[in-house]
C-alpha positions as CSV (number, residue, x, y, z in Angstrom):
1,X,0.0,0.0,0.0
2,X,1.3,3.2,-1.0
3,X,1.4,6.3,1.6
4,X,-1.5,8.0,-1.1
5,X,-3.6,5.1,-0.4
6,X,-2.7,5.2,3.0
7,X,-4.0,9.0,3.3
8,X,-6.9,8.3,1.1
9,X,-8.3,5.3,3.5
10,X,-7.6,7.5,6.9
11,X,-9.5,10.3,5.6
12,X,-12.1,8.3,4.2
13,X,-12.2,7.2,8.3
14,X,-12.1,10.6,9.6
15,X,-15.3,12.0,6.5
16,X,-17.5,9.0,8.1
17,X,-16.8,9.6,11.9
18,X,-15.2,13.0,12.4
19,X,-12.4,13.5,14.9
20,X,-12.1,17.3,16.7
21,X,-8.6,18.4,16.0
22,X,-7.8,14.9,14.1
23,X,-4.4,15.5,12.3
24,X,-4.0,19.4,13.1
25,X,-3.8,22.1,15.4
26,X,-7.6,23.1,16.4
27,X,-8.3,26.1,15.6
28,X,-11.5,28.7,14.8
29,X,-12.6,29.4,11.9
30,X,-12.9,32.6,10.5
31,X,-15.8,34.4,11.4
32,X,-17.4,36.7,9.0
33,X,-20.9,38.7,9.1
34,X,-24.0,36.7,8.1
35,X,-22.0,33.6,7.9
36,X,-23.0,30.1,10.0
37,X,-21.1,27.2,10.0
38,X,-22.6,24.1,10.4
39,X,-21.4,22.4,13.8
40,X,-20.5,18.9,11.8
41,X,-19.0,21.2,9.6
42,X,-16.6,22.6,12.2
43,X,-16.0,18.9,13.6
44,X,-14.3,18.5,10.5
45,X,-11.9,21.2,10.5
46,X,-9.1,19.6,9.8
47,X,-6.4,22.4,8.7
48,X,-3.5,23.6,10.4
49,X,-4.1,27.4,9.8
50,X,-6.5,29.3,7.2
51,X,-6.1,30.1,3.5
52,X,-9.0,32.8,3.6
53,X,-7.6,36.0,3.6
54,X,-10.1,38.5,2.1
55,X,-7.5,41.1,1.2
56,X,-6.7,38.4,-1.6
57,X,-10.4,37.8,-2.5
58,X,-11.7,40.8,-3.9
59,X,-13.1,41.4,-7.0
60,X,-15.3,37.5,-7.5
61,X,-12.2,35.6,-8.1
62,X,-12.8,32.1,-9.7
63,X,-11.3,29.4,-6.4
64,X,-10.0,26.1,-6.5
65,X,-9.5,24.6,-3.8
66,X,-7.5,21.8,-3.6
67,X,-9.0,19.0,-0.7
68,X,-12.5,19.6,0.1
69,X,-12.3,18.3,3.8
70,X,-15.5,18.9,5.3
71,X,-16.5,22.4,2.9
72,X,-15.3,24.7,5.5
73,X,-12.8,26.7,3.8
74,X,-15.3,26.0,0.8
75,X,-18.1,27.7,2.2
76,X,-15.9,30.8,3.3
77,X,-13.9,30.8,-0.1
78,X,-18.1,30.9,-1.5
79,X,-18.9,34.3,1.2
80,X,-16.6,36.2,-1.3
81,X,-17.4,34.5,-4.4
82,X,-21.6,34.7,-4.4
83,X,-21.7,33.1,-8.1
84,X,-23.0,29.9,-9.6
85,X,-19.4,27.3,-9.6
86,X,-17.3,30.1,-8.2
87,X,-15.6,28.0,-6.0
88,X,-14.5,24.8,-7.4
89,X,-13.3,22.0,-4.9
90,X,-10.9,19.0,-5.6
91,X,-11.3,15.5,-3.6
92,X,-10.0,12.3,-4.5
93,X,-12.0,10.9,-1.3
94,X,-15.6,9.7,-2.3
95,X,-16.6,9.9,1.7
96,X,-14.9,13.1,1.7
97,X,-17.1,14.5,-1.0
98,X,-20.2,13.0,0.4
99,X,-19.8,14.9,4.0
100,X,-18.6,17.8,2.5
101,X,-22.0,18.3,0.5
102,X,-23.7,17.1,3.2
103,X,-22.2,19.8,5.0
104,X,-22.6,22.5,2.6
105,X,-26.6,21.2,2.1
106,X,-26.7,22.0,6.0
107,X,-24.7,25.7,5.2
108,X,-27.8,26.4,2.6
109,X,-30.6,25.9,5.1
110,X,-28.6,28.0,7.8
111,X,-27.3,31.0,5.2
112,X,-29.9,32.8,3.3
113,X,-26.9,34.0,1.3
114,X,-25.6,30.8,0.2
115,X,-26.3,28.3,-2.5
116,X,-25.2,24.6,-3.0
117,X,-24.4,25.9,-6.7
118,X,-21.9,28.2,-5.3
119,X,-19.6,25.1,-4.6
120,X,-18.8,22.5,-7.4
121,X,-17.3,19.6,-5.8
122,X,-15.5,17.4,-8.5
123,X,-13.5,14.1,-8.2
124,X,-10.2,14.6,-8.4
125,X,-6.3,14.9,-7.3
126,X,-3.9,17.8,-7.0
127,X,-1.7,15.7,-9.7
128,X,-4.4,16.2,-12.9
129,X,-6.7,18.7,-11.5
130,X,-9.8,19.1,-13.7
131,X,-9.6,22.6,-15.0
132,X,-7.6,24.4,-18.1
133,X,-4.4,26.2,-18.5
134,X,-4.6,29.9,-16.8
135,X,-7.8,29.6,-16.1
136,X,-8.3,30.4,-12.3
137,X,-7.4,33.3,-9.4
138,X,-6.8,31.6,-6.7
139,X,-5.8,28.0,-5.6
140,X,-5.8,27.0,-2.8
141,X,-5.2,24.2,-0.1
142,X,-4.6,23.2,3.7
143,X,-2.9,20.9,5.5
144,X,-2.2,18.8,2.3
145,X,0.9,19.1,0.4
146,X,3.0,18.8,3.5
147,X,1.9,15.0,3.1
148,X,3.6,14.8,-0.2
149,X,6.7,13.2,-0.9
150,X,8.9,16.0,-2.5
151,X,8.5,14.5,-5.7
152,X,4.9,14.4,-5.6
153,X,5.0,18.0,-3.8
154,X,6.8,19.3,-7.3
155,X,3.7,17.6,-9.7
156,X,1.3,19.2,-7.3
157,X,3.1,22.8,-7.8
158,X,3.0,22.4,-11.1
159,X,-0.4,21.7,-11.5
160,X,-0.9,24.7,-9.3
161,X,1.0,26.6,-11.5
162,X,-0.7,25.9,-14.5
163,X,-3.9,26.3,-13.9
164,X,-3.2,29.8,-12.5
165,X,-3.9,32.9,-14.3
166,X,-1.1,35.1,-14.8
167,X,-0.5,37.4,-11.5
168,X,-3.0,34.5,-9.9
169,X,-2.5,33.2,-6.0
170,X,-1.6,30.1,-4.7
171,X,-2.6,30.1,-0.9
172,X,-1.6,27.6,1.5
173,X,-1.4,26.7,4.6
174,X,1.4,23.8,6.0
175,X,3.1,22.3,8.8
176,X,7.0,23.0,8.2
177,X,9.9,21.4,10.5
178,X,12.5,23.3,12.4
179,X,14.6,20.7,11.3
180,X,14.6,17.7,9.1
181,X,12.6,15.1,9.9
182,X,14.1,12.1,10.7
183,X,13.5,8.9,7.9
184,X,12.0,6.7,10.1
185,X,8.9,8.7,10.7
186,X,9.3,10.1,7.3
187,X,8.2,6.4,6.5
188,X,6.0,6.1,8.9
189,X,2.5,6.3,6.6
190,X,-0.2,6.2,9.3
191,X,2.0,9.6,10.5
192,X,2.4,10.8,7.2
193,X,-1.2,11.1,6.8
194,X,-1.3,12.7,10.0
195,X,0.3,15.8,8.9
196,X,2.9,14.7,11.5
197,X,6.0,13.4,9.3
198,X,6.0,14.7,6.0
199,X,6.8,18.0,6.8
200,X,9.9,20.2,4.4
201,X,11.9,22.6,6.3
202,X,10.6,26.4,5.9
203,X,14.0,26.5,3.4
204,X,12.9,23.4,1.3
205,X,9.3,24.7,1.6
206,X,10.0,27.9,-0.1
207,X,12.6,26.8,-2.6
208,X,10.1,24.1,-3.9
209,X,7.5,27.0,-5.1
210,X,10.9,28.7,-6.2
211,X,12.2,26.0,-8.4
212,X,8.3,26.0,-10.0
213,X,8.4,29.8,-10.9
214,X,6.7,31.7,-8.2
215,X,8.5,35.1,-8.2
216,X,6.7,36.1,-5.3
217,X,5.6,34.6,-1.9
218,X,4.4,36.3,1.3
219,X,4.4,34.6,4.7
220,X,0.8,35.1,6.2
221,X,1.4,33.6,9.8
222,X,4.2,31.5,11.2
223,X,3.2,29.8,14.3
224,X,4.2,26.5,16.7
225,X,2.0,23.8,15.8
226,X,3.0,20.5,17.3
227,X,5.4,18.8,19.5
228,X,6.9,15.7,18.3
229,X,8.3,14.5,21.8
230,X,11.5,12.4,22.3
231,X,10.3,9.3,23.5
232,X,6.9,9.3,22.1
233,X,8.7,9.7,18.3
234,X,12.0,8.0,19.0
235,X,14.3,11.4,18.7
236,X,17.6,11.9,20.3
237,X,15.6,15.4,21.1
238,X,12.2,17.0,20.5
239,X,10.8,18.2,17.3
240,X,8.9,21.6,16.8
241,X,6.8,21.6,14.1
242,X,5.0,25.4,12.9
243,X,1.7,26.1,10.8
244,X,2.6,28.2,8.2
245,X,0.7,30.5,5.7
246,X,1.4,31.6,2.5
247,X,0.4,33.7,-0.6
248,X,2.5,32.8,-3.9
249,X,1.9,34.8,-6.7
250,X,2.3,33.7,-10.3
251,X,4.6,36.9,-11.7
252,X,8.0,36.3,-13.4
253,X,11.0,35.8,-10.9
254,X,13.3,38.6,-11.2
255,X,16.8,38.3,-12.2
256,X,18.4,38.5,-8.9
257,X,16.0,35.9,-7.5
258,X,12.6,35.2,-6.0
259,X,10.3,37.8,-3.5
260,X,9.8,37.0,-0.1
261,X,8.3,38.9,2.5
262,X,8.6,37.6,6.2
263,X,7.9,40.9,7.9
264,X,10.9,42.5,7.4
265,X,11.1,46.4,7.5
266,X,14.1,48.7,6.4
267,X,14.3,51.6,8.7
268,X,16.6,54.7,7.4
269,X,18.3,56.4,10.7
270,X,20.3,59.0,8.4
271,X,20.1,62.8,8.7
272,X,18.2,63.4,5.4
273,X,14.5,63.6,5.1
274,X,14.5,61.0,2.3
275,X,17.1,57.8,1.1
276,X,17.6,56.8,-2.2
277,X,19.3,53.2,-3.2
278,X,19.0,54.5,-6.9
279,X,17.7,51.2,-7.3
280,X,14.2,51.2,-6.6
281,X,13.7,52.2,-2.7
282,X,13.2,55.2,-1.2
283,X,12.7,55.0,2.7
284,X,11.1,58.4,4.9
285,X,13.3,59.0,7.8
286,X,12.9,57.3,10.8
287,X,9.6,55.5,9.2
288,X,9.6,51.3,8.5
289,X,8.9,50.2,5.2
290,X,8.4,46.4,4.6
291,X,10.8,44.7,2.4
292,X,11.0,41.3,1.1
293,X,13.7,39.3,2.2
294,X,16.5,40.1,-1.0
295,X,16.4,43.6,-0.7
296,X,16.8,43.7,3.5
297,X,20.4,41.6,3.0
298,X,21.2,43.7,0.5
299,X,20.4,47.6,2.0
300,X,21.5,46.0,5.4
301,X,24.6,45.0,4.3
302,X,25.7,48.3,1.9
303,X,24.3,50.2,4.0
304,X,24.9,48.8,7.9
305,X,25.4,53.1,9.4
306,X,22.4,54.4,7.4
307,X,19.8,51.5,7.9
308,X,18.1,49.8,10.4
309,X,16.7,46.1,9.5
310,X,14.1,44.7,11.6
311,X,13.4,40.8,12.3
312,X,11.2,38.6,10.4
313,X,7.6,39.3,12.1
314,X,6.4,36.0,10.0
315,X,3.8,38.2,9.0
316,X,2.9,40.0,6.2
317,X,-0.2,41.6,4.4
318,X,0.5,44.1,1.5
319,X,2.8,47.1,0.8
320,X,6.4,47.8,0.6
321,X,8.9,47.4,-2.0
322,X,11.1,44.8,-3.6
């Protein structure tokens, strides 16, 4: 049995009899105004952070979402896009696609905003998802491709990629590892599924949508998630494992590499009103302007007398300069 069949039969277990805070961190869902989620709905929660952010949902954007779970995230993803197959959800899991329209069914009759139609639920994988070239905003997923094997985590990229309009969104949410994982719970399939052992490094994490052509990703939230104990996992020491989300956008990567914002801000402590890198930035005295990742090294380290660089907040929503 492979570790895909593996995950397919555990959540095929988990669609039939839910489990509160199964495989991930529980957490609540968003709440928005007029919106009601179903209670079996929120039993299924299964992710380890969010991938709605509604600064990226404006607009009606067309949403795939990649693992229904229990329609959750689909139901939130359909708040934003109030149109007839606006959201389209991916499941390979026939159980999982039955409680998820159960769920959204139960949504309908609890929302006078919401219709079923809103939500297309089609059989499917993250490997061949059903939908053309350039052809969506957003994609999205949670708590999923962290059970890939890297291999398997570059095809689903891809496909991500592809279907993606130009400028589009890929918005995720993942455990990550503060350090590899070791192989013998990398092999461990039951754990796999979990969302316990499959988890990249934040570095491996990154240069995967890198090495697919993302030229620019934003860190959403970066927070501890799990404890992988010594003696419960076999370490020599403990294991912290973080939720992390993220907003890749489909835009060329730039000659001297890829964007990414982590919170960083430039800070210009010199005795002019304005600074000027004649290169693109211009930083107000005395006032923080976020910067992605690249251009931080580089004004901190030309620069070390004239400008401040903050710390990675491991959050980031808009603005700023590259």
């Amino acid at each position: 049995m492979t570790y895909l069949q593996t995950t397919a039969d555990f959540y095929a277990e988990v669609a039939q009899t839910p489990e509160v805070g199964l495989c991930c961190v529980q957490s609540s869902p968003l709440q928005l105004p007029g919106l009601v989620i179903p209670r079996s709905m929120q039993e299924m929660n299964y992710g380890c952070g969010s991938t709605v952010h509604p600064n990226e949902l404006g607009n009606n954007p067309k949403v795939l979402y990649v693992g229904v779970g229990g329609g959750l995230e689909a139901l939130q993803f359909a708040y934003f896009c109030r149109q007839p197959g606006a959201v389209i959800a991916v499941e390979p899991v026939e159980a999982m696609r039955q409680a998820a329209n159960r769920n959204l069914r139960l949504a309908a009759e609890e929302n006078d905003w919401f219709s079923i139609d809103f939500v297309d639920i089609r059989a499917g994988d993250a490997f061949a998802l059903p939908v053309a070239d350039n052809s969506v905003d957003v994609v999205a997923q949670n708590c999923l491709f962290n059970i890939f094997e890297p291999e398997d985590l570059s095809r689903a990229l891809q496909e991500a990629y592809r279907v993606l309009k130009p400028h589009g969104r890929l918005i995720m949410s993942d455990p990550i590892a503060t350090r590899p994982i070791p192989r013998h719970l990398r092999q461990d399939e039951r754990l796999r599924a979990m969302c316990l052992s499959g988890a990249l490094t934040y570095e491996e994490y990154t240069q995967h949508l890198i090495d697919v052509g993302f030229g620019q990703i934003e860190i959403r939230a970066r927070r501890p998630y799990r404890l992988l104990d010594s003696v419960t996992y076999q370490l020599e020491q403990s294991l912290l494992l973080e939720s992390l989300d993220s907003v890749s956008f489909k835009v060329p990567i730039p000659d001297d590499g890829a964007c990414i914002f982590t919170g960083k801000t430039a800070i210009y402590a010199g005795s002019e009103p304005l600074f000027d890198d004649q290169a693109g930035h211009i930083l107000q005295q005395g006032v923080p302007s976020a910067v992605c990742d690249k251009t931080a090294l580089k004004l901190g380290s030309t620069y070390p007398d004239k400008i401040l660089i903050t710390d990675s907040t491991w959050h980031y929503d808009g603005g700023g300069c590259c």
